[in-house]
C-alpha positions in Angstrom: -23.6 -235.1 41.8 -22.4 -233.5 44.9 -21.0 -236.0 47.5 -21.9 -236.2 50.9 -20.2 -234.4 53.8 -19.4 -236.7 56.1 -20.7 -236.2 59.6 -18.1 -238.2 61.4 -14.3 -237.2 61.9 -11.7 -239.6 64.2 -13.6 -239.8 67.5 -16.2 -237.7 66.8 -19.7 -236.8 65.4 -21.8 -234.7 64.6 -25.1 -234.9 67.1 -28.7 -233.0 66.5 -30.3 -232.4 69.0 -34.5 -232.7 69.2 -34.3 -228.9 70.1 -32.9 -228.2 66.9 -29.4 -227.2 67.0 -26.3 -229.7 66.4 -23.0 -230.6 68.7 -20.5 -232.8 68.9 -20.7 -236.1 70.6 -17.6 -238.3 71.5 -17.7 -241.6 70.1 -15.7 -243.1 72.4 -17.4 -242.0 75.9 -21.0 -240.6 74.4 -20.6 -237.2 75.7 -21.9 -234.6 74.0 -20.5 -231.0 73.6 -23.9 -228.6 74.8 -25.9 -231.2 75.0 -28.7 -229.6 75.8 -28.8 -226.0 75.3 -27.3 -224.5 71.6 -23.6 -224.6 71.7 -23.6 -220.2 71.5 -26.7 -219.9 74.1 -25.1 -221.8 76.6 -21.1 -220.2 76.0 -22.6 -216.8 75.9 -25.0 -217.4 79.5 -22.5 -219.4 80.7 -19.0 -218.2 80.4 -19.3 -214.5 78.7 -22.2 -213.1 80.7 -21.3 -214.9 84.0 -17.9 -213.3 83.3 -19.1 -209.9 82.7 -16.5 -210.2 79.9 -17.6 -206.7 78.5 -17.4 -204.6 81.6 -14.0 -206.0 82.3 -12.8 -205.5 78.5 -14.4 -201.6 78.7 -12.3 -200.9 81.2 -8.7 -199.1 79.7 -5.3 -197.5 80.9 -2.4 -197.4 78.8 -0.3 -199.4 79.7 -2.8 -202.1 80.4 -1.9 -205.8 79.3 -4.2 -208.4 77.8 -7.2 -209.5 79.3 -6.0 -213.6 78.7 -9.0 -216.4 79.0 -8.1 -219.7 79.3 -10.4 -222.0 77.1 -10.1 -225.1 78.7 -11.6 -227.4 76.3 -12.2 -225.7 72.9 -13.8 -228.2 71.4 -15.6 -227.0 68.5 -14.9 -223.6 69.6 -18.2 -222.3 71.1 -16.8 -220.9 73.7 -14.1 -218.9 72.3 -16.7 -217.8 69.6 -18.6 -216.3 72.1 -15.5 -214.2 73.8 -14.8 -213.2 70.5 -18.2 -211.9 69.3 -18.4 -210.1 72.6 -14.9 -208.1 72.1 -16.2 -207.4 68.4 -19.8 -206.1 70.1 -18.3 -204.0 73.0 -16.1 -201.0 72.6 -13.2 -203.0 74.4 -10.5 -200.2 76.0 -8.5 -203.5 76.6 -6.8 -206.0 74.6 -8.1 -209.6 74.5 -6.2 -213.4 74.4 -8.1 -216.5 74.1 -5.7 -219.0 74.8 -7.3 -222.8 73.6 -6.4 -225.9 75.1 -7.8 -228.9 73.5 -5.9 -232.6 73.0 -8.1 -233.9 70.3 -8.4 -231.1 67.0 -11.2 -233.8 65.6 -13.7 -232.1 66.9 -13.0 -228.5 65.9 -11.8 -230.1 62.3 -15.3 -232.1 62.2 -17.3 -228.4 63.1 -15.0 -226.6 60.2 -16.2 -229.5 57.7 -19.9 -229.6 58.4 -20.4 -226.0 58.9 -24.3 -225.8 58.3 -24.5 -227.2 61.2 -22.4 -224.5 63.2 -23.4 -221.4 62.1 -21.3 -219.7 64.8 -18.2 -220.7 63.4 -16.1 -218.4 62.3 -14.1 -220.4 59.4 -11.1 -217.7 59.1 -10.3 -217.4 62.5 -10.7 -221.5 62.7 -8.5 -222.5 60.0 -6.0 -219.8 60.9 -5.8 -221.6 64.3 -5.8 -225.1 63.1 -3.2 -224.1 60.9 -0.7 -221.9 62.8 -1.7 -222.1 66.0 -2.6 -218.7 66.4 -5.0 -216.4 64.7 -5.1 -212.1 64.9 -8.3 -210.5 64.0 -7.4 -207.9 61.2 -10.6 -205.3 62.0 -9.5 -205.5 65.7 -5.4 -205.1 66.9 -6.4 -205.9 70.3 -7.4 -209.3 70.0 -5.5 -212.5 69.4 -6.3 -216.4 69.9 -3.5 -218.7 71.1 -3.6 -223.0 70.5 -1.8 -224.7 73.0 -2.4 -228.5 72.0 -1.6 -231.5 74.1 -1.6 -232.3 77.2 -3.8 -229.5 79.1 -1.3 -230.3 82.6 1.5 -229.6 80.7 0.8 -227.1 78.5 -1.2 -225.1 81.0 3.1 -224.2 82.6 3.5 -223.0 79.2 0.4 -220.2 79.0 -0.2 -216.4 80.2 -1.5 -216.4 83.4 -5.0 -216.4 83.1 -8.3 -213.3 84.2 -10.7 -215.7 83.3 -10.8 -220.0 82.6 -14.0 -221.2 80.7 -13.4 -224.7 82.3 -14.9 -226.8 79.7 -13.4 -230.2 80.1 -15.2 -233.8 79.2 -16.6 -235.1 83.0 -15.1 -237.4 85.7 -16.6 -240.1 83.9 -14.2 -240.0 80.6 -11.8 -237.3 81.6 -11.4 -237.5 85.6 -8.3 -236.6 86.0 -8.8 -232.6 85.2 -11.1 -233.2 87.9 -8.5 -233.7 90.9 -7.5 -231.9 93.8 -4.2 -232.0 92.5 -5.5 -230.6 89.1 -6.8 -227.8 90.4 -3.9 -227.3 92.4 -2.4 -226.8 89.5 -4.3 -224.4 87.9 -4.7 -222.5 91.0 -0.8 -221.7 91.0 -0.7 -220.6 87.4 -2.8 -218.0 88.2 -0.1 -216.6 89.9 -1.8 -214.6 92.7 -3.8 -212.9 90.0 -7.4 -211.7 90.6 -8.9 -214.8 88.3 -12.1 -216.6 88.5 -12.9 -219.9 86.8 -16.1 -220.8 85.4 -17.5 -224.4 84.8 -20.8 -226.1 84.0 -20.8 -228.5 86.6 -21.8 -228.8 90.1 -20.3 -231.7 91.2 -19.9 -232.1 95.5 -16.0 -233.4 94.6 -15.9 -230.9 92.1 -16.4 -228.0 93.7 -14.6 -229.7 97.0 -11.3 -229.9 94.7 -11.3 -226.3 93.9 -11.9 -225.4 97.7 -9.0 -227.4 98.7 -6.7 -226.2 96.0 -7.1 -222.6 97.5 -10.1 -221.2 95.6 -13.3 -219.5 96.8 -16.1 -220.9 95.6 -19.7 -219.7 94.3 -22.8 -220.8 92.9 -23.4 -220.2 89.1 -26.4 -219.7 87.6 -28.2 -222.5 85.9 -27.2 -224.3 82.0 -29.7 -226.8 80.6 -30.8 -229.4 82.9 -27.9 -228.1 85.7 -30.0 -226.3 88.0 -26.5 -224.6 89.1 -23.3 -224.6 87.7 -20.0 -223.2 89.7 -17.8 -220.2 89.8 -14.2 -220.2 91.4 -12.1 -217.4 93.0 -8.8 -216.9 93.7 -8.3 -215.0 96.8 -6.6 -211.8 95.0 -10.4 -212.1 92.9 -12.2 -212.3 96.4 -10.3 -209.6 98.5 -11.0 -207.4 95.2 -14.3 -207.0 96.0 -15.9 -209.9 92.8 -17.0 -212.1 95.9 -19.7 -209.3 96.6 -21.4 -210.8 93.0 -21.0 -214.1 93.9 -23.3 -216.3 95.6 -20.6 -217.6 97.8 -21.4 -221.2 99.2 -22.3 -221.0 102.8 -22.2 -223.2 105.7 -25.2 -225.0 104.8 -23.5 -226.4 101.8 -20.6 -227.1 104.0 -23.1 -229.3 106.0 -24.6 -231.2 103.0 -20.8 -231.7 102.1 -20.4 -233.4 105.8 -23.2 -235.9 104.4 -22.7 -236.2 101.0 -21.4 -240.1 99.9 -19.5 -238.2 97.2 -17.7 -235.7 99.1 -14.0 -236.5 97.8 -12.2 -236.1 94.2 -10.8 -239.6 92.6 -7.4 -238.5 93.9 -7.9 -238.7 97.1 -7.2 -241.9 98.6 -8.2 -243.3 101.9 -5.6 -242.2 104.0 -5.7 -238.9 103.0 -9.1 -238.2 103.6 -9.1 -237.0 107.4 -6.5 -234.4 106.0 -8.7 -233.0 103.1 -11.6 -233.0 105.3 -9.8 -230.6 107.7 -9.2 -228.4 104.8 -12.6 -228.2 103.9 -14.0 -227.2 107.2 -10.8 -224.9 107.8 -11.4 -223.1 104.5 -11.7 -218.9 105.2 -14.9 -218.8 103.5 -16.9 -220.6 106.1 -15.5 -218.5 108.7 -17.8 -216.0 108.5 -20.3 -218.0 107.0 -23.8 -218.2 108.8 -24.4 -221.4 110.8 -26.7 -223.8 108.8 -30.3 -223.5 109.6 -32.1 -226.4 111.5 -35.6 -227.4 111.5 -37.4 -226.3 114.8 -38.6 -229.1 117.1 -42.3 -230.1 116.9 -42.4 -231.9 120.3 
């Protein structure tokens, strides 16, 4: 008699959802991985359409270099999945490099075991990774998928400058620290004055604060599941290229919410600091030449 696959690995399980797909869920915090919308539906709408992944990959000179994504967060590799089908799909002029970050290989291990449940997983390229920590697709040269494990601060100084981060992380609530101003600071320098843009399911006020006061430009995304918006970030090489012209840029109305929010700052960001990261807020370039907010008209 066969014996059961276990669907539990380390910190990790396997969670099926009423809508009919599975994820993973954290043991330890509760979160689940796509916890609402299948794990490939919400990658692809999220990350590779958002990106316009295959226009960028159809474009082609000779000497060009490697389109490099950052996965922040592989997880149980939905996202990278979906970057890789779309290279596969498109006729790509460009080369492609996924680079994964992920601290915990539980959950990727946990998908590779119970595979049934994650159709999109593509075992060879999986394994490979786990493995070696790098996998090259033999039908296609041009693209390659790099494993940096550990410590995503520290091995982000290690990693190719990025085109494109698929910000993926676990929340403030169990992983707040890749949530800070200082954080983001971070990852706004290793882009290196490239024309990036960083793409992340949430919406957060302090979220989406942090990445203004790190130096990004920052947009509205379209919505995931329940998230009625999501958030796209710009460096400013990526918003004097012309990519802003695609984004819905938040405006001075949000700026004003922002003023009233009761949530406006990241964790970092202690109380004698916060006079200072206001004024970089309200100082940021892209409220400049924002509109002034509306206002309701007087009915007296």
């Amino acid at each position: 008699m066969k014996q059961k696959q276990s669907s539990k690995l380390g910190d990790y399980e396997v969670h099926k959802a009423w809508e009919g797909f599975s994820s993973i869920r954290q043991l330890s915090s509760g979160e689940i991985m796509h916890s609402r919308t299948a794990p490939m539906e919400e990658a692809r709408q999220l990350y590779v359409e958002q990106s316009r992944l295959a226009e960028r990959l159809g474009r082609s000179s000779e000497d060009e270099s490697p389109l490099v994504i950052w996965d922040a967060g592989l997880g149980a590799a939905a996202n990278a999945m979906a970057a890789i089908e779309c290279y596969e799909e498109v006729p790509a002029g460009r080369p492609m490099r996924i680079v994964s970050f992920e601290n915990d290989l539980d959950s990727l291990r946990l998908a590779l075991l119970c595979r049934e449940d994650f159709p999109y997983l593509r075992a060879d390229a999986a394994k490979a990774l786990l493995a070696d920590g790098h996998w090259q697709s033999q039908n296609h040269p041009g693209l390659s998928w790099l494993l940096f494990p550990g410590d995503f601060l520290e091995a982000m100084s290690r990693a190719p400058a990025p085109d494109f981060i698929f910000y993926d992380m676990f929340s403030t609530k169990t992983s707040a620290q890749l949530w800070t101003a200082a954080t983001f600071q971070r990852v706004f320098a290793a882009c290196a004055g490239r024309p990036a843009e960083l793409f992340t399911y949430t919406c957060s006020t302090a979220n989406r604060a942090a990445l203004l006061a790190a130096g990004f430009y920052v947009a509205r995304g379209r919505n995931a599941g329940e998230k009625l918006e999501t958030t796209i970030a710009l460096t400013p090489a990526a918003f004097q290229s012309g990519l802003a012209g695609r984004r819905k840029l938040l405006s001075r109305d949000w700026l004003a919410k922002w003023e009233r929010s009761a949530a406006k700052f990241p964790g970092d960001i202690g109380p004698n600091e916060r006079s200072v990261f206001e004024e970089i807020i309200r100082e940021h370039e892209q409220f400049r030449n924002s509109p002034e907010p509306e206002r309701l008209l007087s009915t007296t």
